[in-house]
Backbone bond lengths (Angstrom), bond angles and torsions (degrees), N, CA, C in turn:
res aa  C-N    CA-C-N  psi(-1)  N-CA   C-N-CA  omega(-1)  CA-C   N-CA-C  phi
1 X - - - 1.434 - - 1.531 110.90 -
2 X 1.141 110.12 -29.19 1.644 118.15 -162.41 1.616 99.42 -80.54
3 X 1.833 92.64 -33.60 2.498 93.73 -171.05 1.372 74.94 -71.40
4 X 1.395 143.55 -70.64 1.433 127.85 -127.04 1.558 115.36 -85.44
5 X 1.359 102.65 0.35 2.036 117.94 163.58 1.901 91.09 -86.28
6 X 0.878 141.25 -36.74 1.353 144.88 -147.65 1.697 81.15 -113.20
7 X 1.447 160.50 -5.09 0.827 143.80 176.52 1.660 111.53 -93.10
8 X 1.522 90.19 -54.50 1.465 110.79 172.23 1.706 119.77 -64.19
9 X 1.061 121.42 -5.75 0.952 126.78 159.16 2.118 124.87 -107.92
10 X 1.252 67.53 11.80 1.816 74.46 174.95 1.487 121.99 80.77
11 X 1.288 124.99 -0.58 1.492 137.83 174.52 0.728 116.23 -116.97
12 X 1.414 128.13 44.45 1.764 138.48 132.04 1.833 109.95 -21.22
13 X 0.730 122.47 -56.47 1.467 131.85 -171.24 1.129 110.74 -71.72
14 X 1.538 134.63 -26.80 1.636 149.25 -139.58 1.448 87.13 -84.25
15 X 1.243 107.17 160.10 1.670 131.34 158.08 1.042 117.83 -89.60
16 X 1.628 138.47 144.50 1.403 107.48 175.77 1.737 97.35 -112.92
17 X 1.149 93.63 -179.76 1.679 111.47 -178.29 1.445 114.57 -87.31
18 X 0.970 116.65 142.73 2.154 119.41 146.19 1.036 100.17 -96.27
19 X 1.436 101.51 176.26 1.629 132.59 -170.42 1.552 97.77 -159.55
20 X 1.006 134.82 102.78 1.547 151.47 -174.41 1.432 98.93 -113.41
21 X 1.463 108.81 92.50 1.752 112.57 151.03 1.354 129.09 -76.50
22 X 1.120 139.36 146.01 1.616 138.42 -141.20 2.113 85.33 -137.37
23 X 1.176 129.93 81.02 1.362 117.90 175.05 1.912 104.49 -109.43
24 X 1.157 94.30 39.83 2.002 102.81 176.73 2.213 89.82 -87.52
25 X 1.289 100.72 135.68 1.415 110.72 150.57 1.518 123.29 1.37
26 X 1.412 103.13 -70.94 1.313 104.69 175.02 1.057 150.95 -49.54
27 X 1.271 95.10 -32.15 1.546 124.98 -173.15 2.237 113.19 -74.20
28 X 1.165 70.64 -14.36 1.928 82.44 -166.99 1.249 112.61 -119.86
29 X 1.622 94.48 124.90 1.773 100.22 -160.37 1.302 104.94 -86.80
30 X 1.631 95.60 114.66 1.667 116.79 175.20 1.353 117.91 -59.99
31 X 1.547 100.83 -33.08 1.986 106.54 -173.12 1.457 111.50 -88.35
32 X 1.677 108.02 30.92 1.804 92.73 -162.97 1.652 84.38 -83.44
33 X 1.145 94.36 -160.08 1.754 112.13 -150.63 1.539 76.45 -102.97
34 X 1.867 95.31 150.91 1.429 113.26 164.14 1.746 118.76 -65.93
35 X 1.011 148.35 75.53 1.425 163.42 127.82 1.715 104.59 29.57
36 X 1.647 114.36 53.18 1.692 97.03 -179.73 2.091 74.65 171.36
37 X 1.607 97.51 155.65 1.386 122.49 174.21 1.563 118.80 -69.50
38 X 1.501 112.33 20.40 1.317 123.62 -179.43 1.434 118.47 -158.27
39 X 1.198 125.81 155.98 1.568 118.04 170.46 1.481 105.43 -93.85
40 X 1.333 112.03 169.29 1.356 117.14 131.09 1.357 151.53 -8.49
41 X 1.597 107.70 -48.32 1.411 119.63 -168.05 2.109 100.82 -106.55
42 X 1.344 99.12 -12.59 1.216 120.25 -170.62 1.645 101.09 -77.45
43 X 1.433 118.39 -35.49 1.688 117.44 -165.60 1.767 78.99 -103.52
44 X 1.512 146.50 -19.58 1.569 114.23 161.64 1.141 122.10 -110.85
45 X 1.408 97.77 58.96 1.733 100.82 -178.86 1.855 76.94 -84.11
46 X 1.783 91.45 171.55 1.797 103.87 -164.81 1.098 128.95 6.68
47 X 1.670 126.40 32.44 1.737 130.67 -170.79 1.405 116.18 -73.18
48 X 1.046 134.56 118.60 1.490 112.40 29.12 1.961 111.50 -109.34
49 X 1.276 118.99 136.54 1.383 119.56 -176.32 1.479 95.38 -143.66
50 X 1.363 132.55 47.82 1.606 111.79 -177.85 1.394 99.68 -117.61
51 X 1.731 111.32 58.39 1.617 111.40 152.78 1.435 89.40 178.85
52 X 1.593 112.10 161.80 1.116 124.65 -168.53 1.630 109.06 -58.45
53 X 1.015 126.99 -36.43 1.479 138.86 -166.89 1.482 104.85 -52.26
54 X 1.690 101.76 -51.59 1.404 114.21 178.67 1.640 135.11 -104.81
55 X 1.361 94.25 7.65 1.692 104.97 153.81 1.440 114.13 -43.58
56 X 1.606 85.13 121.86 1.571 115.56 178.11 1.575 132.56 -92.25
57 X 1.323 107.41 117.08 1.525 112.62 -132.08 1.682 107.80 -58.23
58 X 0.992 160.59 134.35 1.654 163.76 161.94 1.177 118.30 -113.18
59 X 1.465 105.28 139.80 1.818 114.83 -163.69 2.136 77.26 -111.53
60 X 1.829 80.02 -167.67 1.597 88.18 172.80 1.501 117.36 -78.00
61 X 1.143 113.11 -12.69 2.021 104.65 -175.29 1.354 96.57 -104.29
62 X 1.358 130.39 34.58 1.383 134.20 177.87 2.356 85.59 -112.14
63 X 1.264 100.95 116.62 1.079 106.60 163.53 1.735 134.37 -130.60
64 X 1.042 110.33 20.18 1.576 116.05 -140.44 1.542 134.37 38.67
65 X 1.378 112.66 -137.48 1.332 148.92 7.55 1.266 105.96 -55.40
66 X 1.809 114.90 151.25 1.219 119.39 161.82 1.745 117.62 -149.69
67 X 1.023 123.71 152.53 1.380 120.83 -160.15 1.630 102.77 -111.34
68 X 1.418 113.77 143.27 1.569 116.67 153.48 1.739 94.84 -109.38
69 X 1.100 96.27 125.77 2.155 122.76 -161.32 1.470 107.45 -111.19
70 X 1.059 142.77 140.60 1.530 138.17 165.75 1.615 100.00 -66.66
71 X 1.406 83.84 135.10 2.065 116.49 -154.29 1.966 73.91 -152.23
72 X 1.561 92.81 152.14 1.500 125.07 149.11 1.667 128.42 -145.89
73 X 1.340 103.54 79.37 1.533 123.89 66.92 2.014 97.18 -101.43
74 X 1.203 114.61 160.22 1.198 118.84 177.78 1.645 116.48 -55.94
75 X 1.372 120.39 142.73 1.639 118.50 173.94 1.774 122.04 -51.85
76 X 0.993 118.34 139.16 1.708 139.88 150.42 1.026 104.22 -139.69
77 X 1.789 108.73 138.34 1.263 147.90 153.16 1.453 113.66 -71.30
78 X 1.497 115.90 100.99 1.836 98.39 163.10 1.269 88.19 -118.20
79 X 1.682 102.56 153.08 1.252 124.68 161.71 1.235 119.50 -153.05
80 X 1.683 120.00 128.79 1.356 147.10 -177.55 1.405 114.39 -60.19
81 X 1.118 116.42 118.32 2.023 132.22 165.06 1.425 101.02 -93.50
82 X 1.763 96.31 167.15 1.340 108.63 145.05 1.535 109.67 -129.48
83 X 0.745 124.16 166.43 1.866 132.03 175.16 1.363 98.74 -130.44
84 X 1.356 110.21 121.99 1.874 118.88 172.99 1.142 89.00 -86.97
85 X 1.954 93.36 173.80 1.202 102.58 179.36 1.373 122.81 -87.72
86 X 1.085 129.01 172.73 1.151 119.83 -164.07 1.856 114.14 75.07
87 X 1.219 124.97 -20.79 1.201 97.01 173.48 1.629 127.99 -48.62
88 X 1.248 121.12 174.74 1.410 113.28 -172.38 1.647 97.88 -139.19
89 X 1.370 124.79 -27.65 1.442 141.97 175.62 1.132 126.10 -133.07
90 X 1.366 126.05 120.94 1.291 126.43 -171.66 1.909 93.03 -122.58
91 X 1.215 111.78 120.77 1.684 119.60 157.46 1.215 133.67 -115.83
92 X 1.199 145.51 135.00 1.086 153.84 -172.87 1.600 114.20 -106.57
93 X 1.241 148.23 144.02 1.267 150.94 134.74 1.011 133.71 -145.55
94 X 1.593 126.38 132.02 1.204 139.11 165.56 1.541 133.69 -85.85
95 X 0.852 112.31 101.23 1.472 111.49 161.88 1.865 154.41 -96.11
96 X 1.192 87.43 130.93 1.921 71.48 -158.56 2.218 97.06 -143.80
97 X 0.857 70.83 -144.77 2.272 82.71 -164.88 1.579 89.94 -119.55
98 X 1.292 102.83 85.98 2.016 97.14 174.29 1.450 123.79 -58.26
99 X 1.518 118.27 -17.39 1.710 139.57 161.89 1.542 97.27 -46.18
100 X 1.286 120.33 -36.57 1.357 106.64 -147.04 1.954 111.88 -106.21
101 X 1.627 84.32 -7.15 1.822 108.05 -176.68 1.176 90.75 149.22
102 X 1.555 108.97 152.89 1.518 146.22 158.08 1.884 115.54 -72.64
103 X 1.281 93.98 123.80 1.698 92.98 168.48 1.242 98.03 -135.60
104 X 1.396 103.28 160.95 1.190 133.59 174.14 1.444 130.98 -134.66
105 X 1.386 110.09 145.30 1.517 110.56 -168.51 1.669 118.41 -100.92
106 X 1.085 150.42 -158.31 1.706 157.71 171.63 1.544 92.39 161.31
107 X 2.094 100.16 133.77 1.264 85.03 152.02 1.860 101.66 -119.93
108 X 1.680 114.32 175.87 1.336 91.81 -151.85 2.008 79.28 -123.14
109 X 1.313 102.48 -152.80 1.818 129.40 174.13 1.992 95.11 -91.50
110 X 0.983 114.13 159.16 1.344 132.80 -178.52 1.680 103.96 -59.95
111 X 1.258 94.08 -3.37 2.013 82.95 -171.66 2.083 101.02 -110.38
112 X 1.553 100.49 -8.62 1.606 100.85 -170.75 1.467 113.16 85.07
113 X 1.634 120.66 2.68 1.404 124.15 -169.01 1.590 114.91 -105.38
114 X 1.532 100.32 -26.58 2.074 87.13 157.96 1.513 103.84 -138.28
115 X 1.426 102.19 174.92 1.752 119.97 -136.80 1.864 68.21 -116.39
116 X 1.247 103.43 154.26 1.398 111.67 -154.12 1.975 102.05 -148.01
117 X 1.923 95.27 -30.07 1.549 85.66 -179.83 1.800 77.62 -172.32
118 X 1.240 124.90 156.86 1.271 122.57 -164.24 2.184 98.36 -162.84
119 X 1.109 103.54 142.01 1.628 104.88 175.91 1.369 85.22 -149.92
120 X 1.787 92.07 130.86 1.817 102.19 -177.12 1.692 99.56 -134.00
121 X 1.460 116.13 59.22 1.444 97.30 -163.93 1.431 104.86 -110.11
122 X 1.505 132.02 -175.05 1.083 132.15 -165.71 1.766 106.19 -103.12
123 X 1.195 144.06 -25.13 1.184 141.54 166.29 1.411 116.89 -48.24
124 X 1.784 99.26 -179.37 1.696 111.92 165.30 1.505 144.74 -46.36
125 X 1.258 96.41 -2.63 1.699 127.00 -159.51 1.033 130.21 -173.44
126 X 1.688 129.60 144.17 1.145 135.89 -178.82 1.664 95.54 -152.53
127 X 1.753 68.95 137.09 1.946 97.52 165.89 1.293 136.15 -140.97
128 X 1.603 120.80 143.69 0.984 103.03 165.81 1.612 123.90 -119.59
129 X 0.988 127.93 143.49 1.490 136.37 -151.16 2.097 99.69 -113.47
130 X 1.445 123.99 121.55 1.379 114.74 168.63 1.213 111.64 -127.33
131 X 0.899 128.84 127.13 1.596 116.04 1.05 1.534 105.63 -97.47
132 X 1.291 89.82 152.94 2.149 104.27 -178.79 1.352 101.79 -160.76
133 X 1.377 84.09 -178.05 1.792 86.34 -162.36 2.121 106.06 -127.00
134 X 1.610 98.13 4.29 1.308 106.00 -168.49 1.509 108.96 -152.47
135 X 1.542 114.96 64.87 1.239 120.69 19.93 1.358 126.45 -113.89
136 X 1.112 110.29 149.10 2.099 111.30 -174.42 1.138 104.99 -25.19
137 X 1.538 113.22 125.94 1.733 139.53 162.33 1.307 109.05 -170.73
138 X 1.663 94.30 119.86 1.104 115.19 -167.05 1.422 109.17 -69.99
139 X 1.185 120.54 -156.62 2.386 120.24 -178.14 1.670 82.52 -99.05
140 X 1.285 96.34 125.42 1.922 99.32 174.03 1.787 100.76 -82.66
141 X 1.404 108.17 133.80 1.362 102.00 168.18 1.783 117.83 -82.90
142 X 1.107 135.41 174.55 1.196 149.36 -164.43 1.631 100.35 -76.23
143 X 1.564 102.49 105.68 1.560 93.98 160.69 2.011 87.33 157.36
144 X 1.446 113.06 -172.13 1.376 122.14 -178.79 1.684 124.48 -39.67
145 X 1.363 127.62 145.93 1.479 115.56 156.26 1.433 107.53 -157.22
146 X 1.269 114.01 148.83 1.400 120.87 145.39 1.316 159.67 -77.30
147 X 1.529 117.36 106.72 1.567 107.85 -179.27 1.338 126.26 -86.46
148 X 0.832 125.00 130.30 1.549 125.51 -175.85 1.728 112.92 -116.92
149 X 1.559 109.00 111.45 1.587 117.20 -179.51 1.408 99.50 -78.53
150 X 1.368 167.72 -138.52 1.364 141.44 -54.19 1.289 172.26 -89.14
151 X 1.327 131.83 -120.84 1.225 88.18 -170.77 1.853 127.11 -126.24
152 X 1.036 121.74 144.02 1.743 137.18 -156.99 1.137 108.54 -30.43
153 X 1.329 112.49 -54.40 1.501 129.00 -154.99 1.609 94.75 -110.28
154 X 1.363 106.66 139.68 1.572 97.90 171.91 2.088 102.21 -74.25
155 X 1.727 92.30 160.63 1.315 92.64 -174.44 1.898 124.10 78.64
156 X 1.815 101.33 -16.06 1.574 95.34 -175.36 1.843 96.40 -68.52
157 X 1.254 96.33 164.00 1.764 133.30 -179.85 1.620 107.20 -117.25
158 X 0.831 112.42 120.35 2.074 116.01 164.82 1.322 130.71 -152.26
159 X 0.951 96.47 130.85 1.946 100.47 157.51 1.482 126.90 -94.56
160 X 1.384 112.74 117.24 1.585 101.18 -176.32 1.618 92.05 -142.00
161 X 1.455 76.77 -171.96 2.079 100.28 -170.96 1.742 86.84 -116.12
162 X 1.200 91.12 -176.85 1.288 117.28 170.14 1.242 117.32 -162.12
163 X 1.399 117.85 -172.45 1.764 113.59 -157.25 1.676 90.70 -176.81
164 X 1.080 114.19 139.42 1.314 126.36 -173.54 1.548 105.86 -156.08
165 X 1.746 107.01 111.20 1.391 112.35 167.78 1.673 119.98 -104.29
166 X 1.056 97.36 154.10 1.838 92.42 166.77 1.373 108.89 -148.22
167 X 1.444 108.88 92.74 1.495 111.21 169.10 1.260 135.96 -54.21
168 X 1.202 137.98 145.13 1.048 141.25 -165.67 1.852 94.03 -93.29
């Protein structure tokens, strides 16, 4: 059947080819790179924290990496501060690859129920500064808060850092 398809088409004479696929273990590179703007270890940094209840507490030498990952319901990052007294400045920043998705920051009241200082911008980073005026945050007094990472666009993916000061 195969000469008289190869006849009728005029390549009676032709050679034909193989095609040898190799799908043994070996053959398939185990160490390739994770395929997405985050790892693995990046979407369970402090997991589980995706609501105020369970914000996972972070000082200042807490920096990540940490990922907002495709989740359904979609990912948020909260995470719990404290502010002593006497602070005088409280800053926040995130950093991440805005090519790769939009994030966004809010920090909230100790319960996650009001928005207290918020940066929704489209670049590499977002901050919020207290008190500042760009964007509004008022002087935080001494005691609990919430940060909340995610993300701008519904559907965005990221890996970022963060940075948390508290001036004295």
């Amino acid at each position: 059947m195969v000469r008289a398809g190869l006849v009728a088409l005029g390549l009676a004479g032709a050679s034909g080819c193989s095609l040898i696929l190799d799908w043994s273990p070996g053959a398939i590179p185990i160490d390739a790179p994770f395929d997405a703007p985050y790892s693995r270890e990046d979407c369970a940094y402090k997991e589980p924290n995706d609501t105020a209840a369970t914000a996972a507490l972070i000082t200042p030498d807490d920096t990540g990496p940490a990922g907002i990952c495709p989740k359904d319901p979609p990912d948020y990052d909260f995470y719990r501060f404290t502010v002593p007294a006497g602070t005088t400045q409280v800053s926040v920043r995130v950093t991440f690859a805005g090519a790769n998705g939009d994030i966004d920051v809010r920090i909230m009241d100790a319960a996650g129920a009001t928005t207290i200082g918020e940066s929704r911008g489209l670049g590499d980073e977002e901050a919020v500064v207290c008190p500042g005026s760009s964007p509004t945050c008022p002087m935080l007094a001494a005691g609990d808060y919430v940060l909340e990472v995610f993300a701008g666009k519904p559907n965005a993916v990221n890996r970022y850092s963060f940075e948390l000061k508290l001036e004295p």
